[in-house]
Biopython code that builds the backbone (N, CA, C, O; Angstrom):
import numpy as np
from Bio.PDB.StructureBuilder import StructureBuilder

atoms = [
    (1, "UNK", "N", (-0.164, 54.690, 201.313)),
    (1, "UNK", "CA", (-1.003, 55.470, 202.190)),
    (1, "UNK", "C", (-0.191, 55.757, 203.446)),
    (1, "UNK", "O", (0.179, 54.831, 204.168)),
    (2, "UNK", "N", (0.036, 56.785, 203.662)),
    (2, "UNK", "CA", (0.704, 57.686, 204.926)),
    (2, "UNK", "C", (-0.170, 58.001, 206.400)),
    (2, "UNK", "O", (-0.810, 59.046, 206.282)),
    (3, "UNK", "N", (-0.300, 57.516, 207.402)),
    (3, "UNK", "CA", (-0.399, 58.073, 208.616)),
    (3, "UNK", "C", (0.328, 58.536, 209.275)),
    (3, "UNK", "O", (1.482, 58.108, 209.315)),
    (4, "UNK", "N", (-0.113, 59.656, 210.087)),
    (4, "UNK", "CA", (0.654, 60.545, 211.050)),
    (4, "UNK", "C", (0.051, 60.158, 211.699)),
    (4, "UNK", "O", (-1.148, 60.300, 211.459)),
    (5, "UNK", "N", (0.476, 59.357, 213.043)),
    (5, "UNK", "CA", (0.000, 59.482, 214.425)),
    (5, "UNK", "C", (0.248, 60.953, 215.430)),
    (5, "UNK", "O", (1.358, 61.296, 215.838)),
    (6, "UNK", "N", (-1.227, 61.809, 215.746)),
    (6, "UNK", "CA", (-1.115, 63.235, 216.347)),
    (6, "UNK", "C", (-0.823, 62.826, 217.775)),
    (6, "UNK", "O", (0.089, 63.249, 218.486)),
    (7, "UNK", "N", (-2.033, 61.661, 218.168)),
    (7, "UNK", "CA", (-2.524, 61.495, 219.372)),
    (7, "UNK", "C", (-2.794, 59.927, 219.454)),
    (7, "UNK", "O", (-3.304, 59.380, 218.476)),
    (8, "UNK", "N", (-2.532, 59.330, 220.365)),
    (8, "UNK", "CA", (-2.706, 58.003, 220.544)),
    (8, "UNK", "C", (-2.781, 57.540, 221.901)),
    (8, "UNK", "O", (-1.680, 57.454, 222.444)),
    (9, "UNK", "N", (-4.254, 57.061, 222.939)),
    (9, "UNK", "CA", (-4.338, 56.256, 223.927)),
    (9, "UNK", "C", (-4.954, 54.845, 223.987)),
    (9, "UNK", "O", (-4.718, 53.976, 223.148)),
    (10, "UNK", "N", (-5.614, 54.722, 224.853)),
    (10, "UNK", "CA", (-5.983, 53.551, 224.824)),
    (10, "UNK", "C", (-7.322, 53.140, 223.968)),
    (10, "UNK", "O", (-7.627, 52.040, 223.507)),
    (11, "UNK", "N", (-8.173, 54.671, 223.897)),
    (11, "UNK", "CA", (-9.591, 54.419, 223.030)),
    (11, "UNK", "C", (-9.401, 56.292, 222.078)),
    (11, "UNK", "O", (-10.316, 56.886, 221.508)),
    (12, "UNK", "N", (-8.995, 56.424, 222.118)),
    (12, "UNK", "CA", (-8.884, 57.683, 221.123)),
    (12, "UNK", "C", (-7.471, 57.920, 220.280)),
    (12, "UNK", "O", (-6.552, 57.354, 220.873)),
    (13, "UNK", "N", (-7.060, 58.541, 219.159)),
    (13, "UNK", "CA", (-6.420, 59.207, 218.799)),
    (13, "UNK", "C", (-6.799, 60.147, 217.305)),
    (13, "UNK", "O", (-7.793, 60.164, 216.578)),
    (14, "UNK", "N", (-5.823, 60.694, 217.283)),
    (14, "UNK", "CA", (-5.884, 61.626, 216.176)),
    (14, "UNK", "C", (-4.923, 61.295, 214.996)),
    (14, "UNK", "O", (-3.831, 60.827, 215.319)),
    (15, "UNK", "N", (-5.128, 61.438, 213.950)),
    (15, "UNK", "CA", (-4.491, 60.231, 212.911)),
    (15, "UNK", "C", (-4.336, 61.867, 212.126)),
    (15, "UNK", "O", (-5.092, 62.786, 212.442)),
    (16, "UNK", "N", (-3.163, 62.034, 211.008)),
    (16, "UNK", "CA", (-3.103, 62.742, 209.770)),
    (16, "UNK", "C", (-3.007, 62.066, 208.771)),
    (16, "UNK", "O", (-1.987, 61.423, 208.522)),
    (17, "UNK", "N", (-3.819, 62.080, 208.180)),
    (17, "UNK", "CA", (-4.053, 61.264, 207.161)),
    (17, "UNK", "C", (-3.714, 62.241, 205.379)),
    (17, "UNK", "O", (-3.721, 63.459, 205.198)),
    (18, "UNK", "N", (-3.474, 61.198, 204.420)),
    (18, "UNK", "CA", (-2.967, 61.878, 202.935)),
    (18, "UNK", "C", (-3.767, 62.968, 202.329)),
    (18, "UNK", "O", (-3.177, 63.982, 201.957)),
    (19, "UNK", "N", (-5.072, 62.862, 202.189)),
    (19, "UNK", "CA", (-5.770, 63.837, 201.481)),
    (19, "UNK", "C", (-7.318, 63.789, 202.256)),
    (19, "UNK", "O", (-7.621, 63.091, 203.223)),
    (20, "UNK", "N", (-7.922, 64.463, 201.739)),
    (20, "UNK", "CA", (-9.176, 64.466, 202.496)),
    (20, "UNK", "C", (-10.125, 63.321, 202.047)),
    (20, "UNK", "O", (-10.732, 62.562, 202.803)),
    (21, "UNK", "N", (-10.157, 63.324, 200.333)),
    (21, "UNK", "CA", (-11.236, 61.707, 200.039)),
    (21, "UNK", "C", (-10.840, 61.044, 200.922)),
    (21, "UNK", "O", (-11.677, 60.435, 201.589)),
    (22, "UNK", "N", (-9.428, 60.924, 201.245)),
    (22, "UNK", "CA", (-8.701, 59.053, 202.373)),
    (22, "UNK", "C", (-9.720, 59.433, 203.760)),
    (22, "UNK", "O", (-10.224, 58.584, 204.495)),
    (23, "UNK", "N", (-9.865, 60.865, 203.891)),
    (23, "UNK", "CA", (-10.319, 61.145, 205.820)),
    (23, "UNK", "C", (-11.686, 60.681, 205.505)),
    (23, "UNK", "O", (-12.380, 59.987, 206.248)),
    (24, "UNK", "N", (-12.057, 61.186, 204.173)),
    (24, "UNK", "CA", (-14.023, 61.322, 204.196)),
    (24, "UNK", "C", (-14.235, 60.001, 204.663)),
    (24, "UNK", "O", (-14.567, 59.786, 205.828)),
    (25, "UNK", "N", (-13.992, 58.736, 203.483)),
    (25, "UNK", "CA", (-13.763, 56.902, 203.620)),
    (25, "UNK", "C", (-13.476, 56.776, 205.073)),
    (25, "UNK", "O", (-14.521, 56.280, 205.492)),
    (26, "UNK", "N", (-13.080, 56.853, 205.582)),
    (26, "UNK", "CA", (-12.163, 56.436, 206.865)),
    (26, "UNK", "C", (-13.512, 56.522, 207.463)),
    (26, "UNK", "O", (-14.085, 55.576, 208.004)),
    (27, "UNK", "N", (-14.167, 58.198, 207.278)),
    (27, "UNK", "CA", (-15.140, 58.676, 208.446)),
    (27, "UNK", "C", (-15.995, 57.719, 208.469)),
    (27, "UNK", "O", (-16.127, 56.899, 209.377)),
    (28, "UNK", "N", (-16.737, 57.800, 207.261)),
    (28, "UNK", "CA", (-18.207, 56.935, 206.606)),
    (28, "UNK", "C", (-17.924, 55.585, 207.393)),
    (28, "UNK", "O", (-18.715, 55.009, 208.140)),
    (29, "UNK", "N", (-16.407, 55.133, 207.015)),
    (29, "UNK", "CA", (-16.550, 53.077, 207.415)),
    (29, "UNK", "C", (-16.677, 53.064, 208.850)),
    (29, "UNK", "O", (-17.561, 52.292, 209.223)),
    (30, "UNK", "N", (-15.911, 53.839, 210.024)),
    (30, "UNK", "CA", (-15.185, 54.033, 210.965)),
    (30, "UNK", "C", (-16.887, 54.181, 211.630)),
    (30, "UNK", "O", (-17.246, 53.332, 212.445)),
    (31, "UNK", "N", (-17.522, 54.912, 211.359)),
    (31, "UNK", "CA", (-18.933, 55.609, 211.875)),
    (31, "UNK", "C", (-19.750, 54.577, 211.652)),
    (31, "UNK", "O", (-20.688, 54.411, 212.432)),
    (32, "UNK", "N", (-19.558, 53.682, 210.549)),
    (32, "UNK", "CA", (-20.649, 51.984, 210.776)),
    (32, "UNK", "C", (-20.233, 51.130, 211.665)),
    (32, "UNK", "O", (-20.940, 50.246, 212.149)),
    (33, "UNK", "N", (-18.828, 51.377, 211.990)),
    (33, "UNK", "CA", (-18.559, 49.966, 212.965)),
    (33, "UNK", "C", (-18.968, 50.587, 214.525)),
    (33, "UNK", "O", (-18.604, 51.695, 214.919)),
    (34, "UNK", "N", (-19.974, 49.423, 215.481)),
    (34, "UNK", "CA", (-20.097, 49.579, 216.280)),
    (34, "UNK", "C", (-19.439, 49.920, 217.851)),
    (34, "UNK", "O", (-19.850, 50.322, 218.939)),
    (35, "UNK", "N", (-18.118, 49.475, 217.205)),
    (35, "UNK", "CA", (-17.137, 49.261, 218.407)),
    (35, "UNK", "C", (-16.035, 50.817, 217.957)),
    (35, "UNK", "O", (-14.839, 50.797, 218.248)),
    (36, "UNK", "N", (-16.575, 51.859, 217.355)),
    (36, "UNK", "CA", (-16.082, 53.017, 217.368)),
    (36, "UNK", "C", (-17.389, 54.167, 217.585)),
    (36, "UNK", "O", (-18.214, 54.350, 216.690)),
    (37, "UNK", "N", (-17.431, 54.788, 218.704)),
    (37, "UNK", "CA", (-18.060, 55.974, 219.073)),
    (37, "UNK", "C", (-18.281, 57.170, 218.845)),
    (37, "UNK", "O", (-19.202, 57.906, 219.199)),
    (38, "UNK", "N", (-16.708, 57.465, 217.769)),
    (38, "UNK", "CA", (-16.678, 58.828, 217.025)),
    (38, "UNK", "C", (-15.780, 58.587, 216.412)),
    (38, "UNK", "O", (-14.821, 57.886, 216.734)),
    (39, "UNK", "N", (-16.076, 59.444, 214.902)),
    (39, "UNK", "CA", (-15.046, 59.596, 213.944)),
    (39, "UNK", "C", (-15.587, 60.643, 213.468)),
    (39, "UNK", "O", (-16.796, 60.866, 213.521)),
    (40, "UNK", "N", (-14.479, 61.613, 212.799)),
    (40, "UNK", "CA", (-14.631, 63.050, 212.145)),
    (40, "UNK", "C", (-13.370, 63.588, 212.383)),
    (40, "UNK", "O", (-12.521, 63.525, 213.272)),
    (41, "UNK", "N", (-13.579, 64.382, 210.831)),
    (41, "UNK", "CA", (-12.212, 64.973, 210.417)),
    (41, "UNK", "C", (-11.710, 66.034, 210.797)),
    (41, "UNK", "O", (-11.973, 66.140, 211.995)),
    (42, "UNK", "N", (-10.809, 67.361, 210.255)),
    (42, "UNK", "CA", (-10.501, 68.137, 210.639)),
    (42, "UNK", "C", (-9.516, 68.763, 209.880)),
    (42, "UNK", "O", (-8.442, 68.177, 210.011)),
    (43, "UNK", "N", (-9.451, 69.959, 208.955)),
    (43, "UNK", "CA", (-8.373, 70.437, 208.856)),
    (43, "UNK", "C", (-8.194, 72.478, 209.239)),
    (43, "UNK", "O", (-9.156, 73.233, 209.099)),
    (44, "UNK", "N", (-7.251, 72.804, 209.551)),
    (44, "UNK", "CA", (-7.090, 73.886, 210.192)),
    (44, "UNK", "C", (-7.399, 74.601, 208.756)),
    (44, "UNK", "O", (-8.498, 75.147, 208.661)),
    (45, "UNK", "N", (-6.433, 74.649, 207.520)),
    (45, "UNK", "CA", (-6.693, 74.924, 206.459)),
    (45, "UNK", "C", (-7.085, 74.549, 205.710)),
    (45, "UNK", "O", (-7.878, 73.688, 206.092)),
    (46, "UNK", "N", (-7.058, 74.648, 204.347)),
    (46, "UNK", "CA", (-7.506, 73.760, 202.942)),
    (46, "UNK", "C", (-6.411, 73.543, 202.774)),
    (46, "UNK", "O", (-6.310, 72.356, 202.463)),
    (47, "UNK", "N", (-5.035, 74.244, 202.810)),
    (47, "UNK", "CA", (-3.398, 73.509, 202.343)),
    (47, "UNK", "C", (-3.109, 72.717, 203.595)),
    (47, "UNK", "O", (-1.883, 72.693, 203.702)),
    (48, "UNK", "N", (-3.529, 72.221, 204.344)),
    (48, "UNK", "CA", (-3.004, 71.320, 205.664)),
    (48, "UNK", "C", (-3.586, 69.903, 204.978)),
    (48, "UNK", "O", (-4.327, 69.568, 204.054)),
    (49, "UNK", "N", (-2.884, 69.375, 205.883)),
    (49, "UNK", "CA", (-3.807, 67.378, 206.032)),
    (49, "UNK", "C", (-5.217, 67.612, 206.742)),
    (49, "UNK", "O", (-5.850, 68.449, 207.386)),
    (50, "UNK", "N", (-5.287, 66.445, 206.254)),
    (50, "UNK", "CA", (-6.992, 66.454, 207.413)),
    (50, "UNK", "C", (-6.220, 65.578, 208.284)),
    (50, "UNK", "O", (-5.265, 64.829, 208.083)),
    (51, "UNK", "N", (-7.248, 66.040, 209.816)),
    (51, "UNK", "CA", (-6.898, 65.059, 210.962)),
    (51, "UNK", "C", (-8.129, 64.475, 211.209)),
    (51, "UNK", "O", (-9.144, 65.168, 211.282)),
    (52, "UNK", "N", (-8.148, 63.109, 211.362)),
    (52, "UNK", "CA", (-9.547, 62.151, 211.887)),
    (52, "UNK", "C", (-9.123, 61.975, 212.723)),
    (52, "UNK", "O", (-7.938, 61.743, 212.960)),
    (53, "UNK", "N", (-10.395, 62.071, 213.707)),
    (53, "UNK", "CA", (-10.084, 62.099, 215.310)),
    (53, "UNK", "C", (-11.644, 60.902, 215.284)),
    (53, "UNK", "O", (-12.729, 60.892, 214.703)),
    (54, "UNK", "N", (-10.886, 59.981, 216.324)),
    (54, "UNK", "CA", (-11.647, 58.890, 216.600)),
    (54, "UNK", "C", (-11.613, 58.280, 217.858)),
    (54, "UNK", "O", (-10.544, 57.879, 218.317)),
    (55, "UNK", "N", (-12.867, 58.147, 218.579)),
    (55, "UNK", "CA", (-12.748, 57.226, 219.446)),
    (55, "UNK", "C", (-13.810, 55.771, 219.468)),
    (55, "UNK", "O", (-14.736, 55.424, 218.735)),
    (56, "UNK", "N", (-13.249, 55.230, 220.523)),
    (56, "UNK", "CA", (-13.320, 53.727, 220.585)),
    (56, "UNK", "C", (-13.833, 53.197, 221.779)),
    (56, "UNK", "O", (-13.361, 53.468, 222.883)),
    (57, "UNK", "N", (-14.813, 52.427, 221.583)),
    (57, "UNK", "CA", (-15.080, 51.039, 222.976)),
    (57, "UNK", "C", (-14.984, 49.943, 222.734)),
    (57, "UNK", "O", (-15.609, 49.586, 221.735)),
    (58, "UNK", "N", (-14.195, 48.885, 223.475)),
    (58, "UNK", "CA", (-14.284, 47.597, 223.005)),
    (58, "UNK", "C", (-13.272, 47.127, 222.002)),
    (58, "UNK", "O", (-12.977, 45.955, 221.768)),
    (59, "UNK", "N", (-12.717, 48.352, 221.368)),
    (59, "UNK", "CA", (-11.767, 47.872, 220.040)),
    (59, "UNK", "C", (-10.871, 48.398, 219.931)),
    (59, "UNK", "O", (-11.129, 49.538, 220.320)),
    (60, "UNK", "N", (-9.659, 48.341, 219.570)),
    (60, "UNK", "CA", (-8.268, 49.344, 219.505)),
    (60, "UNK", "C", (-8.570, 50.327, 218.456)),
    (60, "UNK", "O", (-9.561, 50.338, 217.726)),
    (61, "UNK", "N", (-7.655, 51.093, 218.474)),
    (61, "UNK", "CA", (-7.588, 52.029, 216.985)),
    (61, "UNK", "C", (-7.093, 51.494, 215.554)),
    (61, "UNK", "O", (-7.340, 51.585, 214.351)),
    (62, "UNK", "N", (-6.371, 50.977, 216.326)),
    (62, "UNK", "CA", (-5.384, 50.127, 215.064)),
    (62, "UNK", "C", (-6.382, 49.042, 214.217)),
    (62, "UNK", "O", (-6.462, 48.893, 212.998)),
    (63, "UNK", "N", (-7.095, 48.356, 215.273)),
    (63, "UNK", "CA", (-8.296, 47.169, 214.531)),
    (63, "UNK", "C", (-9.665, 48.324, 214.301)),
    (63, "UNK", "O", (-10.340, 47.748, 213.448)),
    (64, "UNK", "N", (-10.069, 49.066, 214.492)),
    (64, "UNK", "CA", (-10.829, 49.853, 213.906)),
    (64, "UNK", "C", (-10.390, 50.768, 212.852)),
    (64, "UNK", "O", (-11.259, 51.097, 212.045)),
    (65, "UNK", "N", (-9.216, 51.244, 212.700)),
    (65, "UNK", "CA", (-9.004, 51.761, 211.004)),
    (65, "UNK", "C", (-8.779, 50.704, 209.945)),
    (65, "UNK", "O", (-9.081, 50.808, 208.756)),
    (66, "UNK", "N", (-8.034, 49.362, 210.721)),
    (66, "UNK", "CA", (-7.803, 48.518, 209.960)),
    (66, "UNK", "C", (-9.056, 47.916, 209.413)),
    (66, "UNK", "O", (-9.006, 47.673, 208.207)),
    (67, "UNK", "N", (-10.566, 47.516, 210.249)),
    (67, "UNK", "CA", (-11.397, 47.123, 209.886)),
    (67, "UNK", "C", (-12.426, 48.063, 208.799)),
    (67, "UNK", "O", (-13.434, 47.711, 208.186)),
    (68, "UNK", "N", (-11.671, 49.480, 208.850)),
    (68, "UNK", "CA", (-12.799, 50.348, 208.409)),
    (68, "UNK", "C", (-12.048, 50.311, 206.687)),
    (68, "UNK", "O", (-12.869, 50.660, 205.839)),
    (69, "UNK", "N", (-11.032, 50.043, 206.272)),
    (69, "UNK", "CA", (-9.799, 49.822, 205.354)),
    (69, "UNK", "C", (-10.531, 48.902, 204.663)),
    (69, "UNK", "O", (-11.127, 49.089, 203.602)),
    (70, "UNK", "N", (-10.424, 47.332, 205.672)),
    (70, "UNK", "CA", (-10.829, 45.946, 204.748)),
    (70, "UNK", "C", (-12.213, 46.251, 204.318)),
    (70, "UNK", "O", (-12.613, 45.740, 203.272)),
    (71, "UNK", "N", (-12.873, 46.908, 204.903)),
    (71, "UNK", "CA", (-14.874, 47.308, 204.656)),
    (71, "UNK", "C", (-14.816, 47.589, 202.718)),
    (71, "UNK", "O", (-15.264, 47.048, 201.707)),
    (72, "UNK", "N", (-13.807, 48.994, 203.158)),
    (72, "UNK", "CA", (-13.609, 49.899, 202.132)),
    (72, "UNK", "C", (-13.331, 48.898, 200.528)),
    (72, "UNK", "O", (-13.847, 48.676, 199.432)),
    (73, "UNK", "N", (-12.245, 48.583, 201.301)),
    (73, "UNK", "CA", (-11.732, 47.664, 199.868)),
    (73, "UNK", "C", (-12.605, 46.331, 199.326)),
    (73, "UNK", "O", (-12.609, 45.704, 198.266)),
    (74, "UNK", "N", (-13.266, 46.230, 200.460)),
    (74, "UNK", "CA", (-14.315, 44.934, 199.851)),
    (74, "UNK", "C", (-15.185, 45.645, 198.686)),
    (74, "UNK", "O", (-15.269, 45.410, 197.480)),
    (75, "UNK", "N", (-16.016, 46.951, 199.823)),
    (75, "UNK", "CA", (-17.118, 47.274, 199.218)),
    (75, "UNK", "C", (-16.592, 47.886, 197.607)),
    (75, "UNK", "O", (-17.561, 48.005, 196.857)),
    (76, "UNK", "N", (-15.520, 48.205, 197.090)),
    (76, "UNK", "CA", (-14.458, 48.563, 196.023)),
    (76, "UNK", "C", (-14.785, 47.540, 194.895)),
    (76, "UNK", "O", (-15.383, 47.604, 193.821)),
    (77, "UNK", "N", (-13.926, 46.253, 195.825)),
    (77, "UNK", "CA", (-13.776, 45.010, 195.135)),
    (77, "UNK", "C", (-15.047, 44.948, 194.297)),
    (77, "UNK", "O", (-15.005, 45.102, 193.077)),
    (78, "UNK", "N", (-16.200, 44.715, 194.975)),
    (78, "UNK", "CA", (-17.706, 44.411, 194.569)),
    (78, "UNK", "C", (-17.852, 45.404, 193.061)),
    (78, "UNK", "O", (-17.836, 45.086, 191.872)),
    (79, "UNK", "N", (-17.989, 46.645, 193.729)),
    (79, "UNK", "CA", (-17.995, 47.939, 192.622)),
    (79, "UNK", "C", (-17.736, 47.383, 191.012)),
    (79, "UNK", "O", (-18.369, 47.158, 189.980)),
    (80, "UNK", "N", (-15.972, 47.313, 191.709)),
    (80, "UNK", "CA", (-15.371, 46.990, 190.129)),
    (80, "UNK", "C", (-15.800, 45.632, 189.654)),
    (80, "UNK", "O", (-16.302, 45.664, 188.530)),
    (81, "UNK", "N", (-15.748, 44.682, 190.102)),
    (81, "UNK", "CA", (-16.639, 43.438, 189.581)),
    (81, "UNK", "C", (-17.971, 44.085, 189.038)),
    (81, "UNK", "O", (-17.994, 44.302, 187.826)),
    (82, "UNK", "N", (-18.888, 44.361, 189.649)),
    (82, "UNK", "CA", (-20.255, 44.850, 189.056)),
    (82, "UNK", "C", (-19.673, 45.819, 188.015)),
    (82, "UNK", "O", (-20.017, 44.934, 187.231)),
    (83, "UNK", "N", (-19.309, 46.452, 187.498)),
    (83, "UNK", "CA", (-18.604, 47.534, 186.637)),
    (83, "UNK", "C", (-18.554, 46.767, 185.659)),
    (83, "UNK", "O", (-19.380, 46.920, 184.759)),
    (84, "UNK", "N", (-17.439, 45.600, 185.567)),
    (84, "UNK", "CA", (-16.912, 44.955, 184.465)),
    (84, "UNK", "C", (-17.550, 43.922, 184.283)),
    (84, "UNK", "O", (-16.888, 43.045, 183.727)),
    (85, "UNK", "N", (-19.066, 43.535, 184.641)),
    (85, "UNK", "CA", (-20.094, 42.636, 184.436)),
    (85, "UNK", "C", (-21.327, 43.427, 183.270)),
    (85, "UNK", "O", (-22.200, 42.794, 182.677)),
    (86, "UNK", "N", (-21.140, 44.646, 183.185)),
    (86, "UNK", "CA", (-21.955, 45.424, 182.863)),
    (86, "UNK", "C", (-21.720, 45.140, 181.505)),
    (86, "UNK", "O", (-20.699, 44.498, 181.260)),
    (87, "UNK", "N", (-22.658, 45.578, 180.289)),
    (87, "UNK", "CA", (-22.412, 45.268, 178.902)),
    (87, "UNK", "C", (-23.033, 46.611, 178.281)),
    (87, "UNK", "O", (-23.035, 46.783, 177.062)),
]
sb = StructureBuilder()
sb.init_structure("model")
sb.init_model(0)
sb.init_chain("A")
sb.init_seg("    ")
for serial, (resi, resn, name, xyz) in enumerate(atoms, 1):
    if name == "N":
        sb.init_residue(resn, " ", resi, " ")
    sb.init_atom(name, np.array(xyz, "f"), 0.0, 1.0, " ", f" {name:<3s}", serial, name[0])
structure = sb.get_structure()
C-alpha cells in the first residue's frame, strides 16, 4: 500500500492514496474515530489517485490512519473467520 503525502501539519493533511476502494475504507474508519473531525476523498479525474483529506483533534495523522488501518483489518479478520465457520 502506497501513500503520497500532498499536505501535512500538525492536525490536517492530504494523503494520495492507491485506488479509490483504499480512499472509500480509509473514509468510513477515519469518520468513526472520534479524535478525527474530517475525512473525504477527492479525485480531479477518474484516471488520477484519490486524495483523502483529513483533519484531526487530539490525535496525529499518522495514529489516525494507522488506527483507521488496524479497525479495518480487524473488522476483515472477523469477516473471514465468520466466512469459513459457515457450512
Amino acid at each position: 500500500m502506497e501513500f503520497k503525502v500532498l499536505k501535512n501539519s500538525k492536525d490536517e493533511a492530504e494523503v494520495q492514496v492507491e485506488n479509490l476502494t483504499l480512499a472509500e475504507i480509509l473514509r468510513v474508519y477515519l469518520n468513526k474515530d472520534s479524535g478525527v473531525t474530517f475525512a473525504a476523498w477527492k479525485r480531479e479525474h477518474p484516471t488520477e489517485k484519490p486524495i483523502l483529506s483529513l483533519k484531526t483533534k487530539g490525535k496525529t495523522i499518522k495514529k489516525a490512519i494507522g488506527d483507521a488501518v488496524a479497525a479495518a483489518v480487524k473488522d476483515l479478520d472477523k469477516a473471514e473467520k465468520d466466512f469459513k465457520a459457515m457450512k
